[in-house]
N, C-alpha and C positions, 0 to 999 in steps of 0.2 A: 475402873473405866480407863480405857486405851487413851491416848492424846488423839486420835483422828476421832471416834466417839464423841469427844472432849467439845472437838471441834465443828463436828456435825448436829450436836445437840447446841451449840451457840446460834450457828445458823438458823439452824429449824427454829428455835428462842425468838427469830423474831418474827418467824410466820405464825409460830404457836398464839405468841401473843397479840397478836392481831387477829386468829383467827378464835383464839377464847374471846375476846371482846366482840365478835359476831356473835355466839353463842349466847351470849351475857344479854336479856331483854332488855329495851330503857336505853337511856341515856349515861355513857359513863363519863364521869367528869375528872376522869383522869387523861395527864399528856400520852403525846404520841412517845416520848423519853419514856416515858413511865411503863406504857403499856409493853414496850421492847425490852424492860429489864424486869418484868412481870413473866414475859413468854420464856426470856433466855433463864431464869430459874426454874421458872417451874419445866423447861426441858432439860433441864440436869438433873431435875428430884423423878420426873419419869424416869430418864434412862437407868437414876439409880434403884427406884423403884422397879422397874422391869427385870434390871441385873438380879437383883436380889427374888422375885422371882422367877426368874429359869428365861422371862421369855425376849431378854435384848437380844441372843441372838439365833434367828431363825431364817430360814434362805427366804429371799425375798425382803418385800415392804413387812416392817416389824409391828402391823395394827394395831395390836395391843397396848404395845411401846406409845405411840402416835395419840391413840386414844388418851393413855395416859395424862402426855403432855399436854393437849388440849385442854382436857378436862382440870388438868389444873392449872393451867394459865387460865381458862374461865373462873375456875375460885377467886384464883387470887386479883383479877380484875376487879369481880364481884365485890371482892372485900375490901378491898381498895376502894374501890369508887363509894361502897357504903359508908366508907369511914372517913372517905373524902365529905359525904352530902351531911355527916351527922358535926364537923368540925365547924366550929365558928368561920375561920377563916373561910371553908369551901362553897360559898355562897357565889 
């Protein structure tokens, strides 16, 4: 992964995860911190994901790519907030 990738997939990190947490039904009872260091992973494991299948880089919007990282900053919301609602503390 290039350093401007590096740095494109941070940024997108924190749309992704705000926009996994649309996708995510219910109520998540995770921070706004939280949900932004949720999107900016899971747009590093896309991109690296993508790299590793052939498809990070393609002329234009890289959908696949995009897809990716959404879908798993929605996991990782998901799992998060589950594991948030299932902890003593997360009440």
């Amino acid at each position: 992964m290039e350093i401007d990738g590096l740095f494109s997939a941070i940024l997108f990190g924190a749309v992704a995860g705000g926009l996994g947490r649309l996708v995510v039904p219910g109520r998540q009872r995770i921070s706004l911190l939280l949900t932004l260091a949720v999107g900016i992973v899971a747009a590093l494991l896309g991109t690296a994901v993508a790299s590793v299948l052939g498809v990070a880089n393609t002329p234009g919007i890289d959908w696949v790519e995009v897809a990716l990282q959404i879908g798993l900053a929605g996991g990782g919301v998901a799992l998060l907030s589950g594991a948030r609602d299932r902890s003593p503390s997360g009440r």
